[in-house]
C-alpha positions as CSV (number, residue, x, y, z in Angstrom):
1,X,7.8,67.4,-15.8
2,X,10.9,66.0,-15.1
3,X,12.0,64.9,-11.2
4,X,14.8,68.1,-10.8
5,X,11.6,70.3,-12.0
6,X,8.9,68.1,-9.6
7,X,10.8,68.6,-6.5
8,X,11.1,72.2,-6.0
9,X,7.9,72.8,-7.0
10,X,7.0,69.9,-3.9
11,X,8.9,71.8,-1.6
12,X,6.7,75.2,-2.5
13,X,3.1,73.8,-1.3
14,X,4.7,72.3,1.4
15,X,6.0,75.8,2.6
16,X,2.9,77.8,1.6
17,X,1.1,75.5,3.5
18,X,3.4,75.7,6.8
19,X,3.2,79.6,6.2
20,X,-0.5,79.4,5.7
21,X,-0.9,77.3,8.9
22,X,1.5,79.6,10.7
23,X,-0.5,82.9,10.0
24,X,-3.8,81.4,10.8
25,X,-2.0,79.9,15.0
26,X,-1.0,83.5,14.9
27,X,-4.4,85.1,13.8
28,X,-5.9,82.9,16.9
29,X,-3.5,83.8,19.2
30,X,-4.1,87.5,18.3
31,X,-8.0,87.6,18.7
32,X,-7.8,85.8,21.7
């Protein structure tokens, strides 16, 4: 994989895993 294809695909699981962090502050902050 070349580096113009490798950093996108960085910048993805770095956002899914804000977003996934994000929904589960939210899913406390809900039940609570």
């Amino acid at each position: 994989m070349t580096e113009a294809g490798a950093i996108p695909v960085g910048l993805g699981k770095n956002i899914l895993r804000i977003e996934s962090a994000a929904v589960s502050l939210v899913a406390r902050l809900r039940l609570t």
